[in-house]
C-alpha positions in Angstrom: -39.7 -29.8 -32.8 -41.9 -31.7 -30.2 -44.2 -28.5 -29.7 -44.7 -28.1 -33.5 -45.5 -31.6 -34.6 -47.8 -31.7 -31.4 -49.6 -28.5 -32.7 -49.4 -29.6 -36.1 -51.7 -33.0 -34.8 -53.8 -30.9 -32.7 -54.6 -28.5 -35.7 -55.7 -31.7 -37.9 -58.0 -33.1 -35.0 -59.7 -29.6 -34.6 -60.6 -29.8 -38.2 -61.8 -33.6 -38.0 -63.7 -32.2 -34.6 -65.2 -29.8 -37.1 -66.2 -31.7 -40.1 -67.7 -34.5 -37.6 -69.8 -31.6 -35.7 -71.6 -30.4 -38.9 -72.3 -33.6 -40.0 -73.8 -34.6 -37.1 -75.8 -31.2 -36.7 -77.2 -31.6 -40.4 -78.5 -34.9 -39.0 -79.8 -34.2 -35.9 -81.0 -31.8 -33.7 -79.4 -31.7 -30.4 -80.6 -30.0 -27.3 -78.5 -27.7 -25.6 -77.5 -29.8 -22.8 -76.0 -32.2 -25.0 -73.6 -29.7 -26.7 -72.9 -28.4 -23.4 -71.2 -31.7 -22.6 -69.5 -31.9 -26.3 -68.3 -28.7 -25.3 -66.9 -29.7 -22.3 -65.4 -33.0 -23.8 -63.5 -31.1 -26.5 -62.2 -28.5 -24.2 -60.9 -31.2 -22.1 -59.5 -33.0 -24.9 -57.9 -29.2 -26.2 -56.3 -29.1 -22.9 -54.7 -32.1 -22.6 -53.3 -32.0 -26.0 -51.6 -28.9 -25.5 -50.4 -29.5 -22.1 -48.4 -32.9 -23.2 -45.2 -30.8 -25.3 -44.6 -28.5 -21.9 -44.8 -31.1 -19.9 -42.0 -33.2 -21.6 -40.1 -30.0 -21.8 -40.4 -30.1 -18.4 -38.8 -33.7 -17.9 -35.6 -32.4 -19.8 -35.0 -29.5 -18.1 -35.4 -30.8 -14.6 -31.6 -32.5 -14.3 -30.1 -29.3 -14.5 -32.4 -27.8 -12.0 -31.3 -30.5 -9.3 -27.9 -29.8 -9.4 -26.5 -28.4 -5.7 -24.3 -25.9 -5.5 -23.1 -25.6 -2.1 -23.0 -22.0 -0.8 -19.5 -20.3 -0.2 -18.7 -19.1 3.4 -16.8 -16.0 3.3 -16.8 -15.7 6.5 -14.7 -19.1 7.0 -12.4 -18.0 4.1 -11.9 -14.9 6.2 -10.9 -16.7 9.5 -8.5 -19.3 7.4 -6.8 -16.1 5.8 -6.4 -14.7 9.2 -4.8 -17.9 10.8 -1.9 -17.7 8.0 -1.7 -14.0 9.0 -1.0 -14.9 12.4 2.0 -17.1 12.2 3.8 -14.1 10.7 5.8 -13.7 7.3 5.7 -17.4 6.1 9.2 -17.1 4.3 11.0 -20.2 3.2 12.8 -22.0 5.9 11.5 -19.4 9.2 9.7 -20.4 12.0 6.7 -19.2 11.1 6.4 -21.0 7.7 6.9 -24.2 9.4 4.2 -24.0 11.7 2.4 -22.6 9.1 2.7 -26.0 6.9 2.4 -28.1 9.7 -1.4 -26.4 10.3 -1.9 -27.0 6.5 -1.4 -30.3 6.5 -3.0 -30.6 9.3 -6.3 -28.8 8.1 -6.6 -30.4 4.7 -6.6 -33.9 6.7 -9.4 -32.9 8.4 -11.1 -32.8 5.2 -9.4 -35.1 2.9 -7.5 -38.6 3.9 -5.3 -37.9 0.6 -2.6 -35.5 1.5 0.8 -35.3 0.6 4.0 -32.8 1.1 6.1 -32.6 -2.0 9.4 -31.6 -0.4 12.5 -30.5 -2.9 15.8 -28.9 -2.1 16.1 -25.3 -4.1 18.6 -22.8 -4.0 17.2 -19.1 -4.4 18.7 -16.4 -6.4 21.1 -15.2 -3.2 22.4 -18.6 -3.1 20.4 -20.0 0.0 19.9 -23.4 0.2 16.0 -24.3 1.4 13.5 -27.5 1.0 10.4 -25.8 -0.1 7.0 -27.7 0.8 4.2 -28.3 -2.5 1.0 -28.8 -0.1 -1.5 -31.0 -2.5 -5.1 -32.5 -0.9 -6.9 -34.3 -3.0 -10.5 -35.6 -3.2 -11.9 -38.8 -5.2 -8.3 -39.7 -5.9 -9.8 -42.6 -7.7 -11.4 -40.6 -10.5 -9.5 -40.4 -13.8 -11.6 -37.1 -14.7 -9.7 -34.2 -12.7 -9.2 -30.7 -12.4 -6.6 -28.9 -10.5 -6.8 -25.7 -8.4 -3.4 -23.5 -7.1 -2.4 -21.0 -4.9 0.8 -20.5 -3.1 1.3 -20.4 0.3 4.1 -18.2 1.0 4.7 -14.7 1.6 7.4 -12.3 -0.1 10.7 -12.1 2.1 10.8 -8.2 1.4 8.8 -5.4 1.3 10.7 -4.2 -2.2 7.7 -2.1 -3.0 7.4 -0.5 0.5 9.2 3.1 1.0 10.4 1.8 4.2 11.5 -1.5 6.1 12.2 -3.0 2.6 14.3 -5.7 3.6 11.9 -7.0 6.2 9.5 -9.8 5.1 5.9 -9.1 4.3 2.3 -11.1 6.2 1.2 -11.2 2.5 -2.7 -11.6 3.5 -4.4 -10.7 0.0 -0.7 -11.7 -2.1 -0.5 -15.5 -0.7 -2.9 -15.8 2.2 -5.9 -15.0 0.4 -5.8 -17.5 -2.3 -5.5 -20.5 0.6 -7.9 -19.2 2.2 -10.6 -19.7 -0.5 -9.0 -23.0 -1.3 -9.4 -24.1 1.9 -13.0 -23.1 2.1 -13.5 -25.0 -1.4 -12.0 -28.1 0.4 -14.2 -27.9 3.8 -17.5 -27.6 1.0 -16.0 -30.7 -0.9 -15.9 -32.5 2.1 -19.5 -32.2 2.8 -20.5 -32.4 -0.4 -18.4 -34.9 -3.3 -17.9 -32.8 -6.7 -19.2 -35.1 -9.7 -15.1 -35.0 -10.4 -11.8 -35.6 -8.5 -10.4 -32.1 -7.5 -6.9 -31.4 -6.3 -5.8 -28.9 -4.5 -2.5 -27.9 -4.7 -0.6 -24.9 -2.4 2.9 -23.9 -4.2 5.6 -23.0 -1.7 8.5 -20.1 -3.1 6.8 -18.4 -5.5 7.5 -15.2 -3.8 11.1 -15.4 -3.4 11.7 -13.7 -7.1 15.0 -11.9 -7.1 14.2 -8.3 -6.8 15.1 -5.2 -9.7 18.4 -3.6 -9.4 19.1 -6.7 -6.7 23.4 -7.0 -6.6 23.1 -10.7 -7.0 23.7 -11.9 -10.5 21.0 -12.5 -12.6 18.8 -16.1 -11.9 16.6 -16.7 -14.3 13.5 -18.1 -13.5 14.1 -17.0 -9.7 10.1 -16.9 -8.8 7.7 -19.5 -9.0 10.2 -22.1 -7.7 7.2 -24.5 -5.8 5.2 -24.0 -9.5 8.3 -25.2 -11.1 9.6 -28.1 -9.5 6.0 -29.2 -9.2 5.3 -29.0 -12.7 8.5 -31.0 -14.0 7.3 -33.5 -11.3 3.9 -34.0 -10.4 3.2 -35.3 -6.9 2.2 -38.5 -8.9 3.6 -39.9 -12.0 1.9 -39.2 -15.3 -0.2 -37.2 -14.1 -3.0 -34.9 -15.5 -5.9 -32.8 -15.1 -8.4 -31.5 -17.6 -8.0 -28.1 -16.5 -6.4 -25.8 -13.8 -7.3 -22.6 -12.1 -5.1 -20.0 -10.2 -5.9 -17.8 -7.2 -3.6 -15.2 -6.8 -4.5 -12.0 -5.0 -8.0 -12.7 -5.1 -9.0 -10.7 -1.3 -8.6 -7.0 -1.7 -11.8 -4.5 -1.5 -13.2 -3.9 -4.9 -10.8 -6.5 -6.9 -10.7 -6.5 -10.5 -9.8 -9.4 -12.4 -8.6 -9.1 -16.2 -8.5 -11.5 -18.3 -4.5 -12.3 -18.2 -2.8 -12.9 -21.1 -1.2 -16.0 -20.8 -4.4 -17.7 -19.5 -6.0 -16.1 -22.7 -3.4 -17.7 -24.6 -3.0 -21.2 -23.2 -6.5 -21.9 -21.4 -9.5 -19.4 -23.2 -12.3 -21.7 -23.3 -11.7 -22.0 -19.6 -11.0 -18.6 -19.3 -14.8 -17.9 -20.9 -16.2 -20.5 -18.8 -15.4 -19.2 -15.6 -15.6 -15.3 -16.4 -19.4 -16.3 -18.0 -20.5 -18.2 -15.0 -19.2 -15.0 -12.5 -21.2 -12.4 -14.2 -24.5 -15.2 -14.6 -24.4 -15.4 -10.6 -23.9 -11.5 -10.4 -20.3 -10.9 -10.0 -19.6 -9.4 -13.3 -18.1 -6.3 -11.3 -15.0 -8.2 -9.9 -14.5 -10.7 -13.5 -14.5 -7.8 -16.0 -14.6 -8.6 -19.5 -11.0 -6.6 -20.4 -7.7 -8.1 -22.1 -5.0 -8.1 -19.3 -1.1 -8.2 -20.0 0.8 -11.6 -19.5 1.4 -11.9 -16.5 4.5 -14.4 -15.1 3.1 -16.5 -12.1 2.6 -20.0 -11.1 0.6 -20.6 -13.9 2.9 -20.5 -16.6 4.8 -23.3 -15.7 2.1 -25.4 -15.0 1.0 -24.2 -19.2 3.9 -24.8 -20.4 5.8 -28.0 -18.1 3.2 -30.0 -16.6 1.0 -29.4 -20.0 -2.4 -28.7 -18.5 -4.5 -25.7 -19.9 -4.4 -23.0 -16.3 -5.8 -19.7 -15.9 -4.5 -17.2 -13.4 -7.6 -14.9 -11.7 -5.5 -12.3 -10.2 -6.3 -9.0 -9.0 -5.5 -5.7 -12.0 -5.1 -2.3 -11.0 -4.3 -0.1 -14.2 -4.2 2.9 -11.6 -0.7 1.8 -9.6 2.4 1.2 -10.7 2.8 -2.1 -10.8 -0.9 -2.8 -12.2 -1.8 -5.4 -9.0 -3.1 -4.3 -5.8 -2.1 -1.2 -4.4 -0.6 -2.6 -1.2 1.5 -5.5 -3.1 5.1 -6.4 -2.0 4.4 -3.6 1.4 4.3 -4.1 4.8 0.1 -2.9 4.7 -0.9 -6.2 3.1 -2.2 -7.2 6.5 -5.6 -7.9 7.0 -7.1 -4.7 6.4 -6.5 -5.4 2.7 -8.8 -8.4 2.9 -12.8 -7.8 2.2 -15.2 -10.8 2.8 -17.4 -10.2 -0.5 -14.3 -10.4 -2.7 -13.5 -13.9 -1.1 -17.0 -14.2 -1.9 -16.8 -13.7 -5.6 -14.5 -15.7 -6.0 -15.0 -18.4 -4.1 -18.5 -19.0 -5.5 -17.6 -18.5 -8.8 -15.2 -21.4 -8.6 -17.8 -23.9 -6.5 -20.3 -23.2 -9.8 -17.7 -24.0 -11.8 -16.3 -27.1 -10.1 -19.9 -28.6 -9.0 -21.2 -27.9 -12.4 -18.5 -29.8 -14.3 
């Protein structure tokens, strides 16, 4: 509108310009050193008429440009996935879980002051009694306008899709360790740099411990996703809520694809779109590929359906196995070697665009 009223203007003056020009030539002669100035006036005048619209255009646009979007460090993401690894399966209630949580906690207050353990008592589906820990840091705990992102912390108890060892417990790298690790990467950037909004992050302990198929213990419904649950019925603060939430799941093996899952199509699209869009505008459309997913039952469906606030789940689909996730899921090789540096990538900087843009 600004360019076309400004050209509109410009066109009228040229034609004034004109008329005054012949006028003046009927009445006098002028020597050519005289029209060589007009020349040069009206030229000038020309240009700085038609400069004026760009350079407002250029006074709106400039905001956007100066946002700053830290850059993701896969290699840190890496190294944080690596330290899980190390403490060995981190199943509910073993050693290695609780050292694991206590080096959480430990981490996140390095970068946060806000940090709480959400402890609950649980019983699983073989009728063990545990206290699971709900790891939540949070950043500009003051600010009404949130988001939330998940991930869960624990590893699965058995290797029921392994052909051997199945009743030993898994390191879960990519199914657990993977999703902490970008989170923790996200929180180290958040502490050098304050998102426009509060963020929390928030680490679900149990999901893992689903009964398994053809398991002799009567049937528990709604055996998995037992951090996710209690969490949801009772936020680590009362009434509270975030705009929106985002899931990591599986989110390290080479060459990860990410569908769009059902239930996050269902509960959350817009931010489904918005996160999927902004991958493939900083050039990882190969990992967030635009293709309907099935539902899928993880952490994220509680958090839809209890705690009321709109979640996606990026998790990593593989129509060619069995199971459709990653080929090494629920075995003993979800070590390290099934953890690539430029998927943690992807994802990682996909979600600091999203977060630092909001």
């Amino acid at each position: 509108m600004v360019e076309k009223e400004a050209a509109g203007k410009l066109k009228n003056r040229f034609k004034m310009i004109d008329m005054k020009y012949d006028i003046f030539k009927k009445k006098i002669l002028l020597k050519r050193e005289v029209i060589s100035v007009m020349g040069t006036i009206i030229m000038l005048f020309i240009f700085s008429c038609s400069t004026e619209p760009q350079q407002k255009k250029k006074e709106v646009s400039d905001p956007k440009l100066k946002i700053d979007v830290p850059v993701f460090n896969a290699d840190s993401a890496y190294i944080f996935v690596e330290k899980q690894v190390s403490f060995g399966p981190r199943v509910i209630s073993s050693k290695p879980w609780k050292n694991c949580a206590i080096w959480l906690e430990k981490k996140f207050r390095t970068y946060t002051p806000d940090v709480i353990v959400q402890e609950a008592a649980i019983t699983t589906y073989d009728g063990k009694n545990h206290t699971l820990k709900n790891i939540i840091a949070s950043f500009s705990a003051e600010k009404v306008n949130r988001i939330a992102l998940f991930a869960h912390w624990d590893s699965r108890h058995i290797a029921d899709h392994d052909t051997e060892n199945q009743n030993s417990p898994i390191l879960g790298a990519n199914d657990g360790g993977s999703g902490v690790g970008v989170l923790l990467e996200l929180a180290r950037q958040f502490s050098l740099k304050n998102p426009k909004i509060g963020v929390d992050i928030i680490l679900f302990d149990a999901e893992d411990y689903g009964q398994p198929e053809n398991s002799n213990f009567p049937i528990m419904q709604d055996s998995w996703c037992l951090g996710s649950q209690h969490w949801s019925k009772t936020p680590h603060q009362s009434n509270y809520n975030a705009r929106f939430g985002i899931l990591l799941d599986m989110v390290g093996a080479k060459n990860a694809s990410f569908y769009m899952e059902g239930n996050s199509s269902y509960f959350a699209s817009s931010i489904l779109q918005k996160v999927w869009k902004k991958g493939h505008e900083i050039g990882f459309g190969k990992y967030f590929e635009y293709k309907n997913g099935p539902e899928i039952m993880d952490d994220h469906v509680y958090v839809n359906i209890l705690a009321h606030i709109p979640t996606i789940d990026i998790i990593e689909y593989d129509p060619s196995t069995e199971s459709h996730f990653n080929k090494h899921w629920h075995t003993h090789k979800d070590d390290m070697n099934n953890i690539d540096r430029e998927t943690l990538n992807a994802v990682g900087q996909t979600l600091l665009e999203v977060v630092y843009r909001e």
